[in-house]
N, C-alpha and C positions, 0 to 999 in steps of 0.2 A: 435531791442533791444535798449533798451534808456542806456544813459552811467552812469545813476544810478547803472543802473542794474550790468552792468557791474563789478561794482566797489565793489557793494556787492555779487557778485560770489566771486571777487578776495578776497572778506575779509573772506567768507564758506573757502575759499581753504586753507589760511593761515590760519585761528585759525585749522582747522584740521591737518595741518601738527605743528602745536606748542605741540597740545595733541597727536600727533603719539611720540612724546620723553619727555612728561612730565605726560601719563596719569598712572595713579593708577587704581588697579582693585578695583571696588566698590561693589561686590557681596558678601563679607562678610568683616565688617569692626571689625578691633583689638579690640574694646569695648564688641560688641556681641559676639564676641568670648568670651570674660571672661564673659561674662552671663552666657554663656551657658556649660560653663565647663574649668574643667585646665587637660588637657591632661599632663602624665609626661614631664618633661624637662631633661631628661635623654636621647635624641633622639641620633641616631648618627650625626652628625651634616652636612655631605653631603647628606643624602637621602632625595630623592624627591619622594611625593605619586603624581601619574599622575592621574587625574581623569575626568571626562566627565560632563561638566554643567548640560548638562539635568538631569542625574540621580540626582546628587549633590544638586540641587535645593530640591529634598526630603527629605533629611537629611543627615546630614555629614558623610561621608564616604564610601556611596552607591556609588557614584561615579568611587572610587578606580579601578583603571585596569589596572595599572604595575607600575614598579619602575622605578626610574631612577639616577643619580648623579648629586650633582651641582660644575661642575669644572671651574666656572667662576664668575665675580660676578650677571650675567644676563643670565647666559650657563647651561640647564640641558641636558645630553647627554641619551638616553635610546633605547633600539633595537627600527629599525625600524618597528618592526613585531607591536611593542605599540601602536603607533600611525598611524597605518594603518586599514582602517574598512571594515573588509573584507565583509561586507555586500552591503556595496558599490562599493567596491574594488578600494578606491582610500583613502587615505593618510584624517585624519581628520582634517577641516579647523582647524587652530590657535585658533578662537574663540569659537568653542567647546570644549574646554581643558583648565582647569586649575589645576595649580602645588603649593600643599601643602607642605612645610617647617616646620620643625623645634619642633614637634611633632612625641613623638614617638607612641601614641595612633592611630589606625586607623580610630576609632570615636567617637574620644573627641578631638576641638581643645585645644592649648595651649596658656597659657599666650604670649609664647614668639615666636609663632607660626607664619610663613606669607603666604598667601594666594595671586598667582600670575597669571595673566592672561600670555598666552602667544600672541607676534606677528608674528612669524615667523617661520615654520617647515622648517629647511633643510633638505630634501629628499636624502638618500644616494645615490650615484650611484649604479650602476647593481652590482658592486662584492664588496658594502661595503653592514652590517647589522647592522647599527646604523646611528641612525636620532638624528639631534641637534636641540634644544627647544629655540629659544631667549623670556625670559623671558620681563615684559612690563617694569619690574623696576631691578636696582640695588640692590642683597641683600648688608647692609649696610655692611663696612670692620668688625666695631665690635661689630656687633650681637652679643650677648651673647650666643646665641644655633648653629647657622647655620656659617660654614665655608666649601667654596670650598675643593674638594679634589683634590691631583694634578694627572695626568695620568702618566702610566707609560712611560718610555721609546720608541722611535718607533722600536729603535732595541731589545729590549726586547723579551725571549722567555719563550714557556711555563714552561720549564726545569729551570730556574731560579727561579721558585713561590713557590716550596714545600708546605706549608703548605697555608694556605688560611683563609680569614675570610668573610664571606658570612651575611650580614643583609638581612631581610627580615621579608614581613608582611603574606604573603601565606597565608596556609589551613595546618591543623595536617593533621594526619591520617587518621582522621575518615572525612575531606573535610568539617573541620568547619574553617571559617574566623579567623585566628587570630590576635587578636584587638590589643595587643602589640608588639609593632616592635621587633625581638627578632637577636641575633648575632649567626651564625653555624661555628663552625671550622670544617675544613678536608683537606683532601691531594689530590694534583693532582693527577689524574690518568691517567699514559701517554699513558697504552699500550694502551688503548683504544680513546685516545683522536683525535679527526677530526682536519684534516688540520686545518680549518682556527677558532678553535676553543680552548677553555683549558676544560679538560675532569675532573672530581674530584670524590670523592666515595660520593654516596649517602646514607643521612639520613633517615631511614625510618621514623621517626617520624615530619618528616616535608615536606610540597609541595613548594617548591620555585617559586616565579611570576614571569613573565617574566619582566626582566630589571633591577632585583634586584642585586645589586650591589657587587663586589669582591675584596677583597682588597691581595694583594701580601705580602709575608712577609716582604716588604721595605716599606711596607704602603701604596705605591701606588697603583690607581682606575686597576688593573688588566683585568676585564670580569663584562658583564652583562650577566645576565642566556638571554637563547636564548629557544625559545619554541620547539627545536628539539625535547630534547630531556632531563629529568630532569638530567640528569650527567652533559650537556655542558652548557658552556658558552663561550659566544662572546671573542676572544682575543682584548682588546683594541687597543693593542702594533701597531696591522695592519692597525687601522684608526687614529690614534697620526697626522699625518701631514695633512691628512684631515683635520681634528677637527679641527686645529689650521688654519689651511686658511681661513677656513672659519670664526671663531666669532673673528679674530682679537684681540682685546685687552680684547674681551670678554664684555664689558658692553652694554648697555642698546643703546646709539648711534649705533651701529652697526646693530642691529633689525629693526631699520626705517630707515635706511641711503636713501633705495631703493624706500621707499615710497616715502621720502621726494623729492627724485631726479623727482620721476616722477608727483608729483603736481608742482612741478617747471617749467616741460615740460610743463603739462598742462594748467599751468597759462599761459606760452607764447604763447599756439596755444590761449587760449582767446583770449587773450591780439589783436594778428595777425585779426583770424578773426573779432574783433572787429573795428578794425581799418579799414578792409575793407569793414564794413557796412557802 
């Protein structure tokens, strides 16, 4: 290998670790989205629609296959059950998923709407059931529609939550899509609630999706629905120190840190073997 060559391997390596923390998703840009519709801007402003490229590429919203929260500026947190395919029974790569912002329509985006690739699934461990999404960009601090919501407590329990407030985009009754993102109040329900879960009375007039989001009467992110069962949902409070070791500061640096380290490695074994040609 001539040391041309060389040289421009090492310059593929570097420009791709420069786009591992500067790149934007380019699969729908903020202009065509106003072409193509203004979803309301009424949205609640942490929920994330998690949805799957492949379908998505057919038209907005088909996509759709669970909720999730954004408690970071680059952080969507949603059950691990979401992003696991059980057809393959292995967790879905990063780049088959992407997470819509800031739109409360299920399909129609919004003016003020963002569309996010993801780089990195954190995979729970065995006794947690929530997986962390490092988003490819920073949602900006003062987005007009989209702001972080903060999680609860780690010591927090379910007997502190009383009343509850549940977003979600699900299916009525009758197991039709519903296309506006809609808000359900109700109360825990403890006598039946599971260990590691918050239990609440169910509405019949709505199906809640799994990862759809809970807010505590302190306002904070409480539980994501968990596909047990429709009454539960995931207790936050038990993954709070998890979550937080792992995205660090929370932005967008932290999602590539790992790539970056290991093009760095791999530039020096060039570099080595090179040298010993």
């Amino acid at each position: 290998m001539q040391p041309n060559e060389h040289i421009r391997k090492i310059v593929k390596i570097l420009i791709f670790a420069f786009l591992c923390t500067e790149m934007q998703t380019t699969f729908t840009q903020r202009s065509v989205a106003q072409k193509r519709g203004i979803g309301s801007d009424s949205a609640v402003s942490y929920q994330a629609s998690i949805r799957l490229l492949a379908d998505e590429k057919d038209y907005f919203g088909k996509g759709h296959i669970c909720s999730g929260a954004l408690v970071a500026p680059a952080v969507v947190i949603s059950t691990s059950e979401c992003v696991y395919n059980s057809n393959t029974k292995a967790y879905y790569h990063p780049s088959e998923l992407r997470v819509i912002m800031g739109s409360s329509q299920r399909f129609a985006p919004s003016i003020h709407g963002i569309i996010s690739g993801v780089t990195h699934i954190y995979e729970p461990p065995k006794d947690m059931a929530i997986a962390i999404l490092m988003l490819d960009r920073d949602i900006p601090a003062d987005h007009p529609q989209i702001k972080p919501i903060s999680l609860v407590d780690a010591w927090s329990k379910p007997t502190n939550y009383g009343q509850v407030l549940v977003s979600t985009w699900g299916s009525d009754a009758k197991n039709r899509a519903v296309h506006e993102l809609i808000t359900v109040k109700t109360e825990t329900n403890l006598d039946t609630c599971h260990k590691i879960g918050i239990c609440v009375y169910l509405n019949p007039s709505v199906h809640i999706e799994i990862g759809a989001p809970m807010l505590g009467s302190n306002g904070k992110l409480a539980g994501l629905k968990s596909s047990q069962t429709q009454k539960m949902f995931i207790n936050v409070a038990s993954h709070v120190d998890w979550i937080q070791n792992m995205i660090g500061d929370g932005t967008n640096q932290n999602s590539c840190i790992w790539g970056i380290m290991g093009l760095i490695v791999f530039t020096g074994y060039v570099l080595v073997v090179s040298h010993k040609r």
